[in-house]
N, CA, C, O and CB atoms as a CASP TS submission, in Angstrom:
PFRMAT TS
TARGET T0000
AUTHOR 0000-0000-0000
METHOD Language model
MODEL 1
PARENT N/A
ATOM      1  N   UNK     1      39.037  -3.130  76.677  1.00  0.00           N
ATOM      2  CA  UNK     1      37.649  -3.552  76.670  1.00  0.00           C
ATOM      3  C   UNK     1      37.391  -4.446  77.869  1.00  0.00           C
ATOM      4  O   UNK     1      38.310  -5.064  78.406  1.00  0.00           O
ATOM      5  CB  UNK     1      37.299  -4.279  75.358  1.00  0.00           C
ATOM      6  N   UNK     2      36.102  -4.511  78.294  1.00  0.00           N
ATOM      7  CA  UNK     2      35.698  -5.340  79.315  1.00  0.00           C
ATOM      8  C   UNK     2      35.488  -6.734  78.736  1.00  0.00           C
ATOM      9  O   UNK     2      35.595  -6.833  77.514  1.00  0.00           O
ATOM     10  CB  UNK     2      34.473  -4.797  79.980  1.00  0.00           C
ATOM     11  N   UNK     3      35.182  -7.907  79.500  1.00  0.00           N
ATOM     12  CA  UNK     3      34.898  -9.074  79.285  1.00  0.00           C
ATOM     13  C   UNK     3      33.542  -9.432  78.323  1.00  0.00           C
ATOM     14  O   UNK     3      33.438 -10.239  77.400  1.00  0.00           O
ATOM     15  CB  UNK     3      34.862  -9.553  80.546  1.00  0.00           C
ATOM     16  N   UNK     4      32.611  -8.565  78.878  1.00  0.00           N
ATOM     17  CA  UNK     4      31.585  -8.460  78.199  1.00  0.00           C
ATOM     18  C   UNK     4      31.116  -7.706  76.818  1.00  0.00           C
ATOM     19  O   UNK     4      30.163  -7.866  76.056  1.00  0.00           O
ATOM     20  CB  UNK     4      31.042  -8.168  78.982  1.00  0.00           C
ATOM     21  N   UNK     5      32.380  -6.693  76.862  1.00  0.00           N
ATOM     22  CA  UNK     5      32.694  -5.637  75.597  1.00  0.00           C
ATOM     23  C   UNK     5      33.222  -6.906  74.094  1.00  0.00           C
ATOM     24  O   UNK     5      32.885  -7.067  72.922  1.00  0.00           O
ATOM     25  CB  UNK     5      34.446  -4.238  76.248  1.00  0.00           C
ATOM     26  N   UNK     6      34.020  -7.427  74.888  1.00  0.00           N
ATOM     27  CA  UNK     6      35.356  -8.277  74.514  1.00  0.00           C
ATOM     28  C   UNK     6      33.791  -9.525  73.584  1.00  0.00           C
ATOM     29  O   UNK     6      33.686  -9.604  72.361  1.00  0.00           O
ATOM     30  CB  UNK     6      36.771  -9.150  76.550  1.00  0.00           C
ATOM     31  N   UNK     7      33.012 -10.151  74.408  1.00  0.00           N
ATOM     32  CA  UNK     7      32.066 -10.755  73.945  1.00  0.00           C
ATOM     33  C   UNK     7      30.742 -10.440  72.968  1.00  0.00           C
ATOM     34  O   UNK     7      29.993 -11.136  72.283  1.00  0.00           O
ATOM     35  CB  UNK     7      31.816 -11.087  74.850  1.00  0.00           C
ATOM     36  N   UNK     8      30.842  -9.241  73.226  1.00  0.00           N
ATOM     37  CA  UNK     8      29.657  -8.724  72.398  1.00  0.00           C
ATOM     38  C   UNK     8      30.196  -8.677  70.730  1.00  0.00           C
ATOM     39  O   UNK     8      29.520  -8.871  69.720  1.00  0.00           O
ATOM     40  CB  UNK     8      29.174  -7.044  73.023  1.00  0.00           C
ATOM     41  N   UNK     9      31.733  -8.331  70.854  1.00  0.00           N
ATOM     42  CA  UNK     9      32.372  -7.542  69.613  1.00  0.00           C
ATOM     43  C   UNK     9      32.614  -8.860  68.898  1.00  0.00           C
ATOM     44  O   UNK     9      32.509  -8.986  67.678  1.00  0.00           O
ATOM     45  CB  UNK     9      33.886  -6.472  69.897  1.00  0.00           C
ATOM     46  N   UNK    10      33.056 -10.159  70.015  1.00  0.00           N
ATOM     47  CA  UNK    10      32.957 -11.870  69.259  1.00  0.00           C
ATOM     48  C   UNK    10      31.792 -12.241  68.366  1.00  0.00           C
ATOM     49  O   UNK    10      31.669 -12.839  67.297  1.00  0.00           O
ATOM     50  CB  UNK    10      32.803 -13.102  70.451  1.00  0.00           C
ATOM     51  N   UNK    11      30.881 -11.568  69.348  1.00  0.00           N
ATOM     52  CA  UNK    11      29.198 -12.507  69.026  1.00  0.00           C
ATOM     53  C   UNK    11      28.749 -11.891  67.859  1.00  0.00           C
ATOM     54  O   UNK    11      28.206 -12.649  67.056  1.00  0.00           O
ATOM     55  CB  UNK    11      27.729 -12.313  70.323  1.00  0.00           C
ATOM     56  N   UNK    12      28.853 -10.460  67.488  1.00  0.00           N
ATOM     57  CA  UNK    12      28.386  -9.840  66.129  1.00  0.00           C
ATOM     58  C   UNK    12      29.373 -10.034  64.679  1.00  0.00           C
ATOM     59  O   UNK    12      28.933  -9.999  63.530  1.00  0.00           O
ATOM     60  CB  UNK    12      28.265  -8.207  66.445  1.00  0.00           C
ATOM     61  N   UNK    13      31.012 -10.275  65.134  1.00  0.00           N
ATOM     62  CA  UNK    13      31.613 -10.235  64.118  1.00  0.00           C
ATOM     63  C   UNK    13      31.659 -11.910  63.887  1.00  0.00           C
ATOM     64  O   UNK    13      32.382 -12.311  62.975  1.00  0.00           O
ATOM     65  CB  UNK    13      32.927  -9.361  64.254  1.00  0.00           C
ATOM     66  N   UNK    14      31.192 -12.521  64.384  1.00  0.00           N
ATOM     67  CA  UNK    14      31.015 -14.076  63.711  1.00  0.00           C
ATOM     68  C   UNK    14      30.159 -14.751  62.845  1.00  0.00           C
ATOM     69  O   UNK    14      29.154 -15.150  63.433  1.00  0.00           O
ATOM     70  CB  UNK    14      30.856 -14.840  64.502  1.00  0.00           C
ATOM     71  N   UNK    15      30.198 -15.052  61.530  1.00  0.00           N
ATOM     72  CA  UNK    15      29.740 -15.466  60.142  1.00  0.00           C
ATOM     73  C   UNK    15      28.261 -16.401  60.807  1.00  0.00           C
ATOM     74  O   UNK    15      28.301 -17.535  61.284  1.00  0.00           O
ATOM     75  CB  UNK    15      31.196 -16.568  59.101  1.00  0.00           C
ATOM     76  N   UNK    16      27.287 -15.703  60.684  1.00  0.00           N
ATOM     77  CA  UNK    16      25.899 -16.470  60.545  1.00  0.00           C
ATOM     78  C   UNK    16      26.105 -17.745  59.714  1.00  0.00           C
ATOM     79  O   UNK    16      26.988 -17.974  58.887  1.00  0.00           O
ATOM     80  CB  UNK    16      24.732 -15.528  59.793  1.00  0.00           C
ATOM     81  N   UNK    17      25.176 -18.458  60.087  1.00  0.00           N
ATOM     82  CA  UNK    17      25.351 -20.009  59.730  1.00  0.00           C
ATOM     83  C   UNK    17      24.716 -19.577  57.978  1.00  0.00           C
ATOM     84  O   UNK    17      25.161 -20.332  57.114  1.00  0.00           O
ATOM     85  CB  UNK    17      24.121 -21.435  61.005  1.00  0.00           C
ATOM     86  N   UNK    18      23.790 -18.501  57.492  1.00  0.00           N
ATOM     87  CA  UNK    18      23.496 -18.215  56.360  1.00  0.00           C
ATOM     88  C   UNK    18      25.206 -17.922  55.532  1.00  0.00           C
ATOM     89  O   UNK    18      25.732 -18.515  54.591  1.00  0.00           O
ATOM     90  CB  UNK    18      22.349 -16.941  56.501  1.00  0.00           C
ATOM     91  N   UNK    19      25.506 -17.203  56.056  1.00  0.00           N
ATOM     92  CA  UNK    19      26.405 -16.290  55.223  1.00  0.00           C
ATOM     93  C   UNK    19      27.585 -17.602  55.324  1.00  0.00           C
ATOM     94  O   UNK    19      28.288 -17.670  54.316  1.00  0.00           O
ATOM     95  CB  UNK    19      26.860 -14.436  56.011  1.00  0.00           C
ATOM     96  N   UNK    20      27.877 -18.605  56.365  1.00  0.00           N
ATOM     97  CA  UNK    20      28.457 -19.608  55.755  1.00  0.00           C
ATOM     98  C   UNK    20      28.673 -20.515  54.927  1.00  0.00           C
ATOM     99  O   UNK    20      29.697 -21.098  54.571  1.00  0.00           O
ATOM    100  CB  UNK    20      28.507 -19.890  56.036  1.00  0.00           C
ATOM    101  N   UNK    21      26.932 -20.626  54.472  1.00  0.00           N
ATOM    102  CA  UNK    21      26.266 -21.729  53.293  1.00  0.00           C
ATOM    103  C   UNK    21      26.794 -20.819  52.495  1.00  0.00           C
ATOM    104  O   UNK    21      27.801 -21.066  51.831  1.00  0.00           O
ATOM    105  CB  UNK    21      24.464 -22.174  53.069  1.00  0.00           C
ATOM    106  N   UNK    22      26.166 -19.639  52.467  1.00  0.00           N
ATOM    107  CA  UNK    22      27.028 -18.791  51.136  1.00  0.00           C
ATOM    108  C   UNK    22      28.388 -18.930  50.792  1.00  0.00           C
ATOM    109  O   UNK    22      28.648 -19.212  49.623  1.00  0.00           O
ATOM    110  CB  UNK    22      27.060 -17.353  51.307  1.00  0.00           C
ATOM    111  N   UNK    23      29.127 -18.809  51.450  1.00  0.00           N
ATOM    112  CA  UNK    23      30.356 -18.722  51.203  1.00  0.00           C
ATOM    113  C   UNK    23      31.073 -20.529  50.852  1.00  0.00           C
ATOM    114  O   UNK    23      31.831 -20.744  49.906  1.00  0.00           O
ATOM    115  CB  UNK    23      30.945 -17.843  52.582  1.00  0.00           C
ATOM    116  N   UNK    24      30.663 -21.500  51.734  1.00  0.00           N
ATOM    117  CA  UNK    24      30.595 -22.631  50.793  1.00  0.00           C
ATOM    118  C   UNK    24      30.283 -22.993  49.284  1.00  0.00           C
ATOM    119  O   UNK    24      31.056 -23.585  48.532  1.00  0.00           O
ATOM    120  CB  UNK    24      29.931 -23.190  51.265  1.00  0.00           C
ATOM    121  N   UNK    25      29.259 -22.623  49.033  1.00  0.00           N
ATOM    122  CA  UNK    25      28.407 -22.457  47.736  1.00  0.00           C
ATOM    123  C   UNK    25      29.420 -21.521  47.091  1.00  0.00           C
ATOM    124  O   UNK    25      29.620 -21.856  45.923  1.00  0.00           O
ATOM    125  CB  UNK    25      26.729 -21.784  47.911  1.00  0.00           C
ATOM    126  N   UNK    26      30.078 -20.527  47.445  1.00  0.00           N
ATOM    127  CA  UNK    26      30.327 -19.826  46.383  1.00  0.00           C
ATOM    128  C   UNK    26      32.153 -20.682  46.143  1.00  0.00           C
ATOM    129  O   UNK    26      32.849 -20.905  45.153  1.00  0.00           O
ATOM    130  CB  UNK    26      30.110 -17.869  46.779  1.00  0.00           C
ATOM    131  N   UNK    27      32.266 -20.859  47.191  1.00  0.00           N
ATOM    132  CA  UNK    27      33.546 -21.488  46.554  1.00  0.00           C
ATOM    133  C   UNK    27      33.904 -22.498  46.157  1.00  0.00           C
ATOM    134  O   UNK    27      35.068 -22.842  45.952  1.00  0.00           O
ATOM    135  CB  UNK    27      34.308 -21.462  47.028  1.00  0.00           C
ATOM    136  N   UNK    28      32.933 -23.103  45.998  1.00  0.00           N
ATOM    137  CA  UNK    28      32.657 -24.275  45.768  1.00  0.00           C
ATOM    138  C   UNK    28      32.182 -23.911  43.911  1.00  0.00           C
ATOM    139  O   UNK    28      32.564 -24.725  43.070  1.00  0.00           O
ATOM    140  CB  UNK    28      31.440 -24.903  47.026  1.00  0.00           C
ATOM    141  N   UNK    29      31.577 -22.995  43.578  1.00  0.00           N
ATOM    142  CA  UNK    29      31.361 -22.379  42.124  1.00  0.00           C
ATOM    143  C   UNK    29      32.836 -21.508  42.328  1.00  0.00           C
ATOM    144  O   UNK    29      33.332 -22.621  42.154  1.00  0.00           O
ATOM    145  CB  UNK    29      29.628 -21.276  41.827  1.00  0.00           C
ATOM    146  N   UNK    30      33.696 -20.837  42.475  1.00  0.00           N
ATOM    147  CA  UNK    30      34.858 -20.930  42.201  1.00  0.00           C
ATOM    148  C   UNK    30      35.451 -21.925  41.894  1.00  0.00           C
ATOM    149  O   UNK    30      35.799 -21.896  40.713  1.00  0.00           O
ATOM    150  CB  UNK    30      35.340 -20.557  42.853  1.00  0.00           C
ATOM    151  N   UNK    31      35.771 -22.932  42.496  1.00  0.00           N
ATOM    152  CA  UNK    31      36.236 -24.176  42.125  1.00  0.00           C
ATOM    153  C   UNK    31      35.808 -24.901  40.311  1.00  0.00           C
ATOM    154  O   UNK    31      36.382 -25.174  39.257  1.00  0.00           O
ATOM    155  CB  UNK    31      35.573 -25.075  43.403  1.00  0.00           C
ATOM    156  N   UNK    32      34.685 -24.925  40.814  1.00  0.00           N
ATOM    157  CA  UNK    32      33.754 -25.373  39.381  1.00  0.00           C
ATOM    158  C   UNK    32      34.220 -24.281  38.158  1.00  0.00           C
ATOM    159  O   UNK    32      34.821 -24.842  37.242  1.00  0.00           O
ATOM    160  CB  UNK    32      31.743 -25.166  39.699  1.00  0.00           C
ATOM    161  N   UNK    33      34.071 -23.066  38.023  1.00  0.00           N
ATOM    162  CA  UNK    33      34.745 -21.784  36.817  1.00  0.00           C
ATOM    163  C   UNK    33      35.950 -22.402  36.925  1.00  0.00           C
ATOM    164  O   UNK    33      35.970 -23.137  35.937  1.00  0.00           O
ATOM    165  CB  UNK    33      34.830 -19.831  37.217  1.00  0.00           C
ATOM    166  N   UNK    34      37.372 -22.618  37.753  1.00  0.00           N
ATOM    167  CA  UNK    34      38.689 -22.592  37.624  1.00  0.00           C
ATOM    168  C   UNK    34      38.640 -24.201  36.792  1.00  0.00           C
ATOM    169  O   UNK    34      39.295 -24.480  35.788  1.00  0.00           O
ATOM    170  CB  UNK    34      39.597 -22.350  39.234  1.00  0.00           C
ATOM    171  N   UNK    35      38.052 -24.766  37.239  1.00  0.00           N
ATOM    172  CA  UNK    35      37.962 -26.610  36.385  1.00  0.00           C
ATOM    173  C   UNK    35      37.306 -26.430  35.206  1.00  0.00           C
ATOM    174  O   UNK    35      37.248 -27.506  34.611  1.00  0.00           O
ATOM    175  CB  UNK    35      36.910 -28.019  37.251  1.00  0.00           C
ATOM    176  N   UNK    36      36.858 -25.664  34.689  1.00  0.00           N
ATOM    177  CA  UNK    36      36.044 -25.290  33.891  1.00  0.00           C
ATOM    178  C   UNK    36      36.985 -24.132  32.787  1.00  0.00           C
ATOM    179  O   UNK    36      37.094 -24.515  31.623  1.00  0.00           O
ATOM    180  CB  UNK    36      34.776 -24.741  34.788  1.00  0.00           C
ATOM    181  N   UNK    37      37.420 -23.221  33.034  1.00  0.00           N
ATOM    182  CA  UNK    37      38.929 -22.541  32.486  1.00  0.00           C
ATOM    183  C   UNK    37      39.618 -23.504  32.424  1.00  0.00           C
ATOM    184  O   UNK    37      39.948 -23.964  31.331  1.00  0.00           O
ATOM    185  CB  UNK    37      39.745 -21.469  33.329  1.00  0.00           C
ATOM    186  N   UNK    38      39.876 -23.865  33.197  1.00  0.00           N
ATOM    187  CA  UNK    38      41.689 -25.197  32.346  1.00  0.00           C
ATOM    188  C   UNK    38      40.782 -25.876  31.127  1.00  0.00           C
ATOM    189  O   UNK    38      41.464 -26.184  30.150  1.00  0.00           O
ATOM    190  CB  UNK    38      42.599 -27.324  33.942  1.00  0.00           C
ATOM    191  N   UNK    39      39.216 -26.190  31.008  1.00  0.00           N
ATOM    192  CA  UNK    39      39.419 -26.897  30.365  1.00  0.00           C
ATOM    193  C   UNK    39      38.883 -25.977  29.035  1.00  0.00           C
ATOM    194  O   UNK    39      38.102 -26.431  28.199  1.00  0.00           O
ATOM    195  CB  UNK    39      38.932 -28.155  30.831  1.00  0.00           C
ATOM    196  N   UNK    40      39.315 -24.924  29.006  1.00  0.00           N
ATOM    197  CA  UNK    40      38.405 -23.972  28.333  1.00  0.00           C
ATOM    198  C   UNK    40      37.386 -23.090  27.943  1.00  0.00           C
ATOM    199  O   UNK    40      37.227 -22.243  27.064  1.00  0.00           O
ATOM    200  CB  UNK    40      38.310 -24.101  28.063  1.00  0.00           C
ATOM    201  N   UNK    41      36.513 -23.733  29.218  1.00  0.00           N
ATOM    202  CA  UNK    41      35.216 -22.628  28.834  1.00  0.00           C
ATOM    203  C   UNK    41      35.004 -21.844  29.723  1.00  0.00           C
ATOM    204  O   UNK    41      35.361 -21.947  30.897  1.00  0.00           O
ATOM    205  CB  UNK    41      33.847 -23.144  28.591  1.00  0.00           C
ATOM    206  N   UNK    42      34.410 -21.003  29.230  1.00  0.00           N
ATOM    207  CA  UNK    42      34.357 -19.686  30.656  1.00  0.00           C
ATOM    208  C   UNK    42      32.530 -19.784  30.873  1.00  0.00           C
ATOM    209  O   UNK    42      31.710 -20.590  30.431  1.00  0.00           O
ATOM    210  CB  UNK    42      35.068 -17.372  29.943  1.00  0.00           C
ATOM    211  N   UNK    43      32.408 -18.740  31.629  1.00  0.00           N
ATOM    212  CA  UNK    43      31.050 -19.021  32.131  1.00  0.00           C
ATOM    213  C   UNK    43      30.351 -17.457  31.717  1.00  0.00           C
ATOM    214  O   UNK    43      30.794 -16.509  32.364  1.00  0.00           O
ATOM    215  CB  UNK    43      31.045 -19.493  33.992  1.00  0.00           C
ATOM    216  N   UNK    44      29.492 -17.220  30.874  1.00  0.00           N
ATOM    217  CA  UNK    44      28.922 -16.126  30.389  1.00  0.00           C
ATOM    218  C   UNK    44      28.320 -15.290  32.112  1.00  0.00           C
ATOM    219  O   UNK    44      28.290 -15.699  33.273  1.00  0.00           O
ATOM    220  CB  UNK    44      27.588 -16.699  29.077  1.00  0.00           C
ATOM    221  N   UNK    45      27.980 -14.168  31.531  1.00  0.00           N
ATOM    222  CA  UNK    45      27.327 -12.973  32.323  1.00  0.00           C
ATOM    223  C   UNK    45      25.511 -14.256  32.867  1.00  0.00           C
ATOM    224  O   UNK    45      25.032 -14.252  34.001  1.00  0.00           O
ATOM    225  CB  UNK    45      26.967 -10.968  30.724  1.00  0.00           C
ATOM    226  N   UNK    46      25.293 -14.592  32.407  1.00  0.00           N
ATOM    227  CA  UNK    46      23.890 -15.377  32.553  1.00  0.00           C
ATOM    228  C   UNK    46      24.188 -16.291  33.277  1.00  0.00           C
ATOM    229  O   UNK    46      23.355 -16.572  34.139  1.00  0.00           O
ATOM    230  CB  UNK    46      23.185 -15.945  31.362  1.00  0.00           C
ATOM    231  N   UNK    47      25.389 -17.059  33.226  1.00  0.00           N
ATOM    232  CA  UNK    47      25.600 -18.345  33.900  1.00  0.00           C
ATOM    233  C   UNK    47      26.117 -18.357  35.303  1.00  0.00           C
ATOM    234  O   UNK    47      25.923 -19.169  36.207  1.00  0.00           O
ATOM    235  CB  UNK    47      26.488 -19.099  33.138  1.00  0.00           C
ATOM    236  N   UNK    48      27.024 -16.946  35.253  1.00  0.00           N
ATOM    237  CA  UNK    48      27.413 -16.213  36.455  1.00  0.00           C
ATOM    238  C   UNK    48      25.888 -15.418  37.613  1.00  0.00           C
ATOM    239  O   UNK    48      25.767 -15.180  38.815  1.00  0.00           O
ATOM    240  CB  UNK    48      28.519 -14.896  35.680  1.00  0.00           C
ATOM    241  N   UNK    49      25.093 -15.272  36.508  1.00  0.00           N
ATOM    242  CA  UNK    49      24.467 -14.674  37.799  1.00  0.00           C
ATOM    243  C   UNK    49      23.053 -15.722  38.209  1.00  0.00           C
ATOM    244  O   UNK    49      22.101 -15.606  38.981  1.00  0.00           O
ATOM    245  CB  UNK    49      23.946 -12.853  37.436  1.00  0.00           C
ATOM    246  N   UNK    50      23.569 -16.881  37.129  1.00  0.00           N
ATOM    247  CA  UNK    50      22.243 -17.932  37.550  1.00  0.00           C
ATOM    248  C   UNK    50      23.119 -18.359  39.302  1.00  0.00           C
ATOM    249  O   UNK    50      22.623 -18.408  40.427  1.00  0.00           O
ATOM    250  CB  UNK    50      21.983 -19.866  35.975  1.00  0.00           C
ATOM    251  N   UNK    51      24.689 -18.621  38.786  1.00  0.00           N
ATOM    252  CA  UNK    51      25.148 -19.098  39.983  1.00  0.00           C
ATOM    253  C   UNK    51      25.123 -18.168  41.350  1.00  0.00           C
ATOM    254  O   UNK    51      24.973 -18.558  42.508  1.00  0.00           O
ATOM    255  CB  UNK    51      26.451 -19.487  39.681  1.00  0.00           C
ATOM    256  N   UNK    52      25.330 -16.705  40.825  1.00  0.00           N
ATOM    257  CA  UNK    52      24.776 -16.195  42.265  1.00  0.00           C
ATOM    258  C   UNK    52      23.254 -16.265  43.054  1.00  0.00           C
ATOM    259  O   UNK    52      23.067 -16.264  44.271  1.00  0.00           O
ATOM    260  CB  UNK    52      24.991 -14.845  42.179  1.00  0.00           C
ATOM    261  N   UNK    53      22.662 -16.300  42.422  1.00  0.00           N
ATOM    262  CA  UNK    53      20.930 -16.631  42.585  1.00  0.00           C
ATOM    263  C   UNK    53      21.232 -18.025  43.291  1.00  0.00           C
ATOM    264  O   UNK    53      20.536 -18.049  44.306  1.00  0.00           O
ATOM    265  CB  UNK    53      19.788 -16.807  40.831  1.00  0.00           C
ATOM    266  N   UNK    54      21.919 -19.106  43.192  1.00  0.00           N
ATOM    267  CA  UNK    54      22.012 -20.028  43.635  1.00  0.00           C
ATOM    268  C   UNK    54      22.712 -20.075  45.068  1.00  0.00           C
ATOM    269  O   UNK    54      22.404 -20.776  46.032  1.00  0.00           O
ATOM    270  CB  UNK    54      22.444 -20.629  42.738  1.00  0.00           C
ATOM    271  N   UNK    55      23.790 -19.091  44.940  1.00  0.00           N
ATOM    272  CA  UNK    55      24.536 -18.771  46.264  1.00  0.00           C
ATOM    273  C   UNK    55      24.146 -18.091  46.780  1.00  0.00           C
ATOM    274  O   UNK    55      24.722 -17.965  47.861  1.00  0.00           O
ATOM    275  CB  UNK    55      25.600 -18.432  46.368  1.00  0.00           C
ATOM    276  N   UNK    56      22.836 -17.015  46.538  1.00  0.00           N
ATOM    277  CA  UNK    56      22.070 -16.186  48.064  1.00  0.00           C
ATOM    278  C   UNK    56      20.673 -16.825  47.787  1.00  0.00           C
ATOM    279  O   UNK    56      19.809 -15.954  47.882  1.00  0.00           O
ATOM    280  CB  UNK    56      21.955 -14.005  48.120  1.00  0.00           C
ATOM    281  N   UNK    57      20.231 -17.874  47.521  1.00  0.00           N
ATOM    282  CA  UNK    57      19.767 -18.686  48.199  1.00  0.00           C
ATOM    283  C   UNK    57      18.188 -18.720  47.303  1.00  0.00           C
ATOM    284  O   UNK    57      17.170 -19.382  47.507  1.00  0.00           O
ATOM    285  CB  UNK    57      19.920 -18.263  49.808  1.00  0.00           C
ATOM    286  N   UNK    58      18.521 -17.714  46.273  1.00  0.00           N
ATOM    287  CA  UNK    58      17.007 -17.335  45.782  1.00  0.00           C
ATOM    288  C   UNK    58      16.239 -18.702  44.354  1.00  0.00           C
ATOM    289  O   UNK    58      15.081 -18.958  44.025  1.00  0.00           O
ATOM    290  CB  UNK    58      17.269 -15.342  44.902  1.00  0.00           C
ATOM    291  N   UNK    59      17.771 -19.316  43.824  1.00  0.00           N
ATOM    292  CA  UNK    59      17.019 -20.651  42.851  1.00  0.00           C
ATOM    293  C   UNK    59      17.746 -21.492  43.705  1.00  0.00           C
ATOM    294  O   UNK    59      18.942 -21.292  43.913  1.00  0.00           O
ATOM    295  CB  UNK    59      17.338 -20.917  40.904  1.00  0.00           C
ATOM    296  N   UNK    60      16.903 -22.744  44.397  1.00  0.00           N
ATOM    297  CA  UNK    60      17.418 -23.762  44.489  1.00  0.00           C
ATOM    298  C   UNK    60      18.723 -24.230  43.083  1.00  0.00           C
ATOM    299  O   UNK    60      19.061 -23.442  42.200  1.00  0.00           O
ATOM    300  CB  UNK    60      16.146 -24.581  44.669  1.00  0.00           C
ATOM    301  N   UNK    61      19.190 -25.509  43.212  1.00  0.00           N
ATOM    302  CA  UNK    61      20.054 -26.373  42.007  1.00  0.00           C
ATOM    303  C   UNK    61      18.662 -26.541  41.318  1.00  0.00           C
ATOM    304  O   UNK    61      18.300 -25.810  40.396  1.00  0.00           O
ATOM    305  CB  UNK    61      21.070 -28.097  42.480  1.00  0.00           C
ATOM    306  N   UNK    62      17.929 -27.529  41.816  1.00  0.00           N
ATOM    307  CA  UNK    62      16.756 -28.068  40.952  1.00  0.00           C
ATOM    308  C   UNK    62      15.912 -26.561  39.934  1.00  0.00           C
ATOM    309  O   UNK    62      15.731 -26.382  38.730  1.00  0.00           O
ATOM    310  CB  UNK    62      15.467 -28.917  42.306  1.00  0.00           C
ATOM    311  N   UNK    63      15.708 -26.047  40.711  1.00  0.00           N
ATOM    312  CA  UNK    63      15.435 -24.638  39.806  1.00  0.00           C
ATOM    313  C   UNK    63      15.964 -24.203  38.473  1.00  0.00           C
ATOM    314  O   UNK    63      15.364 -24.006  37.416  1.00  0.00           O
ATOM    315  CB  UNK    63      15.859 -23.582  40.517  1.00  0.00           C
ATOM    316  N   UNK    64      17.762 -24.060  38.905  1.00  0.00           N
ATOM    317  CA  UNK    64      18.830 -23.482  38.319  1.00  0.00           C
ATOM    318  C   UNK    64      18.725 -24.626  37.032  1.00  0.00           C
ATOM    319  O   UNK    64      18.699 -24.205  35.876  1.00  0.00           O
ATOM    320  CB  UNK    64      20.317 -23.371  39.359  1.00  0.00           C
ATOM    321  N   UNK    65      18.672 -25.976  37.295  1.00  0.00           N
ATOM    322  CA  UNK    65      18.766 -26.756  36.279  1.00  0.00           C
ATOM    323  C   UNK    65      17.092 -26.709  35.041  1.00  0.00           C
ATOM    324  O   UNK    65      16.993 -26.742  33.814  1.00  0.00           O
ATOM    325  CB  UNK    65      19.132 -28.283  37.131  1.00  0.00           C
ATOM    326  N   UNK    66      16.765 -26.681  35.394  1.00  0.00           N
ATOM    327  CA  UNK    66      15.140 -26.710  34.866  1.00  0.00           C
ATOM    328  C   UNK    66      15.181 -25.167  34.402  1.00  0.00           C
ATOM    329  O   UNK    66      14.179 -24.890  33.744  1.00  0.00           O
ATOM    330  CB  UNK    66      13.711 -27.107  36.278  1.00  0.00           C
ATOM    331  N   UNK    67      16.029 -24.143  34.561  1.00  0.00           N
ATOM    332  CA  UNK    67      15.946 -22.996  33.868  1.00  0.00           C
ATOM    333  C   UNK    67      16.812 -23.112  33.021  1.00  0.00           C
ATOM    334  O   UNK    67      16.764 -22.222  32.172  1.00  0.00           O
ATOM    335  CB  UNK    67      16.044 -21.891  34.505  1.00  0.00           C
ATOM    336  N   UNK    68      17.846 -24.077  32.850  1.00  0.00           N
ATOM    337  CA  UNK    68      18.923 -24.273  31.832  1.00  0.00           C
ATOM    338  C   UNK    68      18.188 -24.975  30.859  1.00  0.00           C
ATOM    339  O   UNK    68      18.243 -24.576  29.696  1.00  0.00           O
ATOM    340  CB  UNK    68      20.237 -25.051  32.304  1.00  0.00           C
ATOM    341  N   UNK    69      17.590 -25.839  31.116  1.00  0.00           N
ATOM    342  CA  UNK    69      17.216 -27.006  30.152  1.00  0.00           C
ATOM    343  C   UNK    69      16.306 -26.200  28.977  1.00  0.00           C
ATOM    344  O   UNK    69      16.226 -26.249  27.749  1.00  0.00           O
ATOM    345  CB  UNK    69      16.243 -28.361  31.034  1.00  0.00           C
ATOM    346  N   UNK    70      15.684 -25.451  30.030  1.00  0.00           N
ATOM    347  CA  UNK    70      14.419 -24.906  29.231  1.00  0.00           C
ATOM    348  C   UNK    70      15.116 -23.999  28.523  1.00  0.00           C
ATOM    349  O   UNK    70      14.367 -23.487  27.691  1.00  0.00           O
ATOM    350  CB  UNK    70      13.127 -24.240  30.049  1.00  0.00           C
ATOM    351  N   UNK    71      16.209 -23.567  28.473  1.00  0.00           N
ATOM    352  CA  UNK    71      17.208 -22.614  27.758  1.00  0.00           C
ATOM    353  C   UNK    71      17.464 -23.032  26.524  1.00  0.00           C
ATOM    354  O   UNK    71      17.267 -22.421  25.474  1.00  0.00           O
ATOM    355  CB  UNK    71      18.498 -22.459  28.405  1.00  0.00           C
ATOM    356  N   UNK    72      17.976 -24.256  26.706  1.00  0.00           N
ATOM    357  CA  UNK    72      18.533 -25.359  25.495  1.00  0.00           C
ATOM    358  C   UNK    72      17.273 -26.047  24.974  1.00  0.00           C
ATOM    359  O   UNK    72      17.541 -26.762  24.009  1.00  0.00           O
ATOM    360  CB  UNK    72      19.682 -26.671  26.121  1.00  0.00           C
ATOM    361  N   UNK    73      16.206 -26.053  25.254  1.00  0.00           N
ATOM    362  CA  UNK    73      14.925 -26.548  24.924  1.00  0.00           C
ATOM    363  C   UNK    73      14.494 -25.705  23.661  1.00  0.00           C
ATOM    364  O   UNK    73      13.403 -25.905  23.128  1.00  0.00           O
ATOM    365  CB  UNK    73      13.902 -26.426  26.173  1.00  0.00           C
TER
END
């Protein structure tokens, strides 16, 4: 490849600053399920996909929480 080949193939295969928040966020909710298993509880089909909604960006936390409450409400 050329220098400029060599740069183009850098510049597209490198993680957007989006898809980094994502991937923070999500392992960061990995973390949270595995602390959450040791201590027994698992996280239902609902709770799992409130947290993905949270990791592509579509409920804020403040959202995510105010849809829980109102759950338990």
């Amino acid at each position: 490849m050329t220098g400029f080949e060599d740069y183009l193939c850098n510049l597209f295969s490198q993680p957007t600053q989006a898809e980094e928040v994502q991937e923070r966020r999500r392992a960061s909710f990995r973390n949270v399920n595995a602390s959450m298993a040791l201590e027994g509880f698992e996280m239902d089909s609902a709770q799992l996909a409130l947290q993905e909604d949270i990791i592509n960006g579509r409920l804020t936390t403040k959202q995510a929480i105010t849809q829980l409450i109102a759950k338990i409400s």
